[in-house]
C-alpha positions in Angstrom: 22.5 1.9 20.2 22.7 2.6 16.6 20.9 1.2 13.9 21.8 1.8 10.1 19.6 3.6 7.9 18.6 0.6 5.7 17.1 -1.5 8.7 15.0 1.4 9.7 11.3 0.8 7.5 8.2 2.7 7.4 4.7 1.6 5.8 1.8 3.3 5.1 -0.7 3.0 2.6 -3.3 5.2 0.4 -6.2 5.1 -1.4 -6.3 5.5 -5.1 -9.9 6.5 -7.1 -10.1 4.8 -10.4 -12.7 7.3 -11.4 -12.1 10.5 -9.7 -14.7 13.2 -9.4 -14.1 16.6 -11.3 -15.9 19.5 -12.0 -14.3 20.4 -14.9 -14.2 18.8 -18.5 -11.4 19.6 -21.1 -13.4 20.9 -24.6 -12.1 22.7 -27.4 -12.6 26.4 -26.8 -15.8 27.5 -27.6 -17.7 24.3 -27.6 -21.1 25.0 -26.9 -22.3 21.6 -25.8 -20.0 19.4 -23.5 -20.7 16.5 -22.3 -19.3 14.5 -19.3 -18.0 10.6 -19.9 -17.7 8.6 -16.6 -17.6 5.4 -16.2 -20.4 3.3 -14.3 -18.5 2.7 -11.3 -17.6 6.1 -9.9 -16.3 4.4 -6.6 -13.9 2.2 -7.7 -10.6 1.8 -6.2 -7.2 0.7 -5.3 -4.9 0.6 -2.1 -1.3 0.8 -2.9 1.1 0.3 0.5 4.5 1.5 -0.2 7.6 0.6 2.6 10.8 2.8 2.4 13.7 2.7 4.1 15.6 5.6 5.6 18.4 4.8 3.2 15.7 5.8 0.5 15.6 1.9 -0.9 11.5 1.1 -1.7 10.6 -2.6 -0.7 8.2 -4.0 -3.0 5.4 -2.0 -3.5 1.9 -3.6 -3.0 -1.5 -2.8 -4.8 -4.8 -4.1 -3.7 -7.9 -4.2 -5.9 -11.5 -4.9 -5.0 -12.1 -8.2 -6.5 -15.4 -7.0 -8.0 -13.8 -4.3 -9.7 -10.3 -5.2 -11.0 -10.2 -4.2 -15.1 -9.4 -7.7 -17.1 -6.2 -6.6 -18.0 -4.9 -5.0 -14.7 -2.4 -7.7 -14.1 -1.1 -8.0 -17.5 -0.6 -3.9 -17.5 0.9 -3.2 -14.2 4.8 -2.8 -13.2 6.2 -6.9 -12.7 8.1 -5.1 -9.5 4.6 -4.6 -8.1 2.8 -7.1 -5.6 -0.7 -7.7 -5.5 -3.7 -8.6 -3.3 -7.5 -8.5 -3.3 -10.7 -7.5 -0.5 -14.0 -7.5 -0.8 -13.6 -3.5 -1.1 -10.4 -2.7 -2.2 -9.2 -1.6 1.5 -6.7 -2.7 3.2 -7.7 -5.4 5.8 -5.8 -7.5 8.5 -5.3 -10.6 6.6 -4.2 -8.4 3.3 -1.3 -6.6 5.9 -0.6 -9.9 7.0 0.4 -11.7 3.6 2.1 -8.4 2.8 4.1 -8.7 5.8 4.8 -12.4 5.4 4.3 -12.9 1.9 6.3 -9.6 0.1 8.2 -7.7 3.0 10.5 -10.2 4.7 11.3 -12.4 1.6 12.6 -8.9 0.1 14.2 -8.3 3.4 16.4 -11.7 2.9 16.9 -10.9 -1.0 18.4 -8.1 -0.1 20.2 -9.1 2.3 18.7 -6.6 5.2 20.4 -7.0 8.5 17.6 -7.9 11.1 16.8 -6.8 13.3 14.5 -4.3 11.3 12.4 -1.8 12.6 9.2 -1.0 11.2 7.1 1.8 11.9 3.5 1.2 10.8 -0.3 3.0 11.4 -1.8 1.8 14.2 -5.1 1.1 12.6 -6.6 -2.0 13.4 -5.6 -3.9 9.9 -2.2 -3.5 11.0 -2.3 -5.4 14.8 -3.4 -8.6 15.1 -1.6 -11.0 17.0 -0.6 -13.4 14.2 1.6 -10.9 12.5 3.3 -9.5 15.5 4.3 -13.2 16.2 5.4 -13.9 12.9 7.4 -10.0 13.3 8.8 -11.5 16.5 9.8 -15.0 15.1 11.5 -12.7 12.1 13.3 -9.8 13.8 10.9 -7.6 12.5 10.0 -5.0 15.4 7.1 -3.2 14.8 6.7 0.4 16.4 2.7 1.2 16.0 2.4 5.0 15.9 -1.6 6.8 16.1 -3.7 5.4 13.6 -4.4 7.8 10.6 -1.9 10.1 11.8 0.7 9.9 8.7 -0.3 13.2 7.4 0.8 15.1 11.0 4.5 13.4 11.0 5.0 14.3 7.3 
């Protein structure tokens, strides 16, 4: 069996810091004093998922904000080709995947006219398998292939 590269998806997402950690500060040479500006929540971050295609075609990219820390304007600023969700932490979690999956993923699927059935390889952590979404996968030729959970950097 063959299967064209544009129905053949992979998904994986990645944490982003808003405020990441350095040890170094840029100063004018010879600047005797420098000081360090940071902001007051040094933990602060995004998820962004990203789905490709082995045709090299990106479905809709989706960012996910900690609802306590999302700036006032994040929204306004951000790319309108981008998606967006929200946790209690920023991190991805089964309900978040779901809506992506539902939500984002299959409508671009049937805008851009994507043959189904579709493959999609996805993490096997836990926020990716519940039983909802691999029915709604199932009821929308979406076949999901789980491979070892938090294994993306050993197959890259």
């Amino acid at each position: 069996m063959s299967i064209e590269p544009n129905r053949v998806f992979n998904c994986d997402e990645t944490e982003v810091s808003l405020n990441p950690v350095s040890s170094s500060v840029l100063a004018p040479k010879g600047c005797k004093n420098v000081y360090n500006i940071f902001n007051n929540n040094e933990k602060a971050n995004i998820t962004v998922l990203i789905t490709a295609n082995a045709a090299g075609n990106l479905a809709t990219p989706f960012i996910l904000f900690a609802e306590k820390s999302l700036p006032d304007n994040a929204l306004e600023m951000a790319p309108p080709e981008f998606a967006f969700g929200f946790s209690e932490n920023g991190w991805m979690m089964s309900q978040n995947f779901y809506e992506y999956i539902a939500n984002i993923f299959e409508p671009w699927l049937t805008e851009n006219k994507i043959k189904r059935p579709v493959i999609l390889f996805i993490d096997g952590h836990d926020s990716h398998l519940t039983l909802h979404l691999s029915r709604f996968c199932s009821e929308h030729n979406i076949v999901l292939v789980t491979l070892h959970p938090n294994a993306t950097h050993i197959i890259i």
